[in-house]
C-alpha positions in Angstrom: -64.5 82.2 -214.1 -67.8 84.4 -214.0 -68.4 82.4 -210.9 -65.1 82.9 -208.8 -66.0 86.8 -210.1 -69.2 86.8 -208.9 -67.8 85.6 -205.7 -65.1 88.2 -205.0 -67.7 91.1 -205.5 -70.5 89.5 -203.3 -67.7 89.3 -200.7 -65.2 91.3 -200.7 -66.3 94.7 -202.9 -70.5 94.9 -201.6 -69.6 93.7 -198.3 -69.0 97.0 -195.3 -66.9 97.2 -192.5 -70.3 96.9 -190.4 -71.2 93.3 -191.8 -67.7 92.1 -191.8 -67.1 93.1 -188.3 -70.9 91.9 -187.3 -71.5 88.7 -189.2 -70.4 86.5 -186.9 -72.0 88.4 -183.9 -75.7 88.9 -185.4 -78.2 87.5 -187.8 -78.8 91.0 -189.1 -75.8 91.9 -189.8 -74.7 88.1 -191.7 -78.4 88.2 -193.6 -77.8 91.8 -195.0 -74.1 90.3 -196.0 -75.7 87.3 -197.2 -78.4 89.0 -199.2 -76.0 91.7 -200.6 -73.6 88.7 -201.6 -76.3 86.9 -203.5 -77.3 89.6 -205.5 -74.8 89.7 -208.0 -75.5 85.9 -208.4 -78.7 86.8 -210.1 -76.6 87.1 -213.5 -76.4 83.4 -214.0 -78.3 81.8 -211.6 -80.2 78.9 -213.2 -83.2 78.7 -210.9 -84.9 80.4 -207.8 -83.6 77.1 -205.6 -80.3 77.7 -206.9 -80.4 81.3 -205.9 -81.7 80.4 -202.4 -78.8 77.9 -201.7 -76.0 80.2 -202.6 -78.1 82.6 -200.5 -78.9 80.6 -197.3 -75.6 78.8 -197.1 -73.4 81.8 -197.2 -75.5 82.6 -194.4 -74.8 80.0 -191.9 -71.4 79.4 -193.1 -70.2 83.1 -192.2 -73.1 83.9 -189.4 -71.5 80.7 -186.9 -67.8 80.6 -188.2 -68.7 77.1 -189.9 -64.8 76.9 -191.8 -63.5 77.0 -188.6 -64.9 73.6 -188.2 -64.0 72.0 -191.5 -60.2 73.4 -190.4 -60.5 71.5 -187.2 -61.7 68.3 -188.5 -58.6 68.3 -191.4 -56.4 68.5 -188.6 -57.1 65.0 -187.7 -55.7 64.0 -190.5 -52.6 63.1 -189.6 -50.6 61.2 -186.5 -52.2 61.8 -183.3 -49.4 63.1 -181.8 -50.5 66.5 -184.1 -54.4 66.7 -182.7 -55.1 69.3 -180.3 -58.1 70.1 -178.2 -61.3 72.1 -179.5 -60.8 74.9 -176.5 -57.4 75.0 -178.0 -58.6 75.7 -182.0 -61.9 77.4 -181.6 -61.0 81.1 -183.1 -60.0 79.5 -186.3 -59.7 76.3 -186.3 -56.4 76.3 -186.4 -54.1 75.5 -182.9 -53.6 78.7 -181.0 -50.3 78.7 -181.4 -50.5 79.0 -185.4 -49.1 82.6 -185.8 -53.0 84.4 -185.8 -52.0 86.5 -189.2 -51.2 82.7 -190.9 -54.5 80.7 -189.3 -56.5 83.8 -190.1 -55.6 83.9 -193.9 -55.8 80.0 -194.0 -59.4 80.3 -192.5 -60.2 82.8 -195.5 -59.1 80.4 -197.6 -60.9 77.4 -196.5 -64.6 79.4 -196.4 -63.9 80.9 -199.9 -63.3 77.7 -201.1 -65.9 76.3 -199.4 -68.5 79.2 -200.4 -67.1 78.7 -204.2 -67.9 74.7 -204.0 -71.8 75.5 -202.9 -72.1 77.9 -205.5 -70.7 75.8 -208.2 -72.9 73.0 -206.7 -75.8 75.2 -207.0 -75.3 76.4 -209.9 -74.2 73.3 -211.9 -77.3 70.8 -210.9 -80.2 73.7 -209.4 
């Protein structure tokens, strides 16, 4: 629980309008996020290497969009007849014609739970 906590101030209550609009656009801007969302980690972490993995990962996963991908490759699961074309899924993952409020909460979803499996990982066994 002190995890998932952790988790929603990193994110959601230190991070500004200026990384969450820039993250995705420059390395700055998703290594200040990173940083400031890693900080609060410091509570519990276990280890430095466990501190640098929740740090770095969050890093890559919100600086190039990385859910997006995990989103995609899901969608193969399932009959063919339901894949669609990268060109066609790249904003979230999710086909573009996925109402954008739905595929844009779902791609939330998907990176916090991805974000909360790394730290948990890190945590647990760093």
């Amino acid at each position: 629980m002190v995890q998932l906590i952790l988790h929603l101030i990193g994110d959601y209550l230190l991070q500004s309008d200026w990384m969450a609009l820039n993250k995705t656009k420059c390395s700055k801007a998703a290594a200040v996020h990173a940083i400031t969302y890693s900080l609060p980690f410091l509570i519990i972490c276990p280890s430095l290497n466990a501190f640098l993995v929740i740090c770095i990962t969050h890093f890559f996963i919100d600086r190039y969009r990385l859910a997006r991908y995990v989103v995609f490759a899901k969608s193969k699961i399932g009959p063919k007849r339901y894949w669609h074309k990268w060109e066609d899924c790249k904003d979230t993952g999710y086909h573009k014609e996925v109402p954008e409020y739905l595929s844009a909460w779902l791609l939330i979803a998907c990176d916090n739970t991805i974000h909360l499996l790394i730290n948990w990982f890190a945590l647990t066994y760093l």
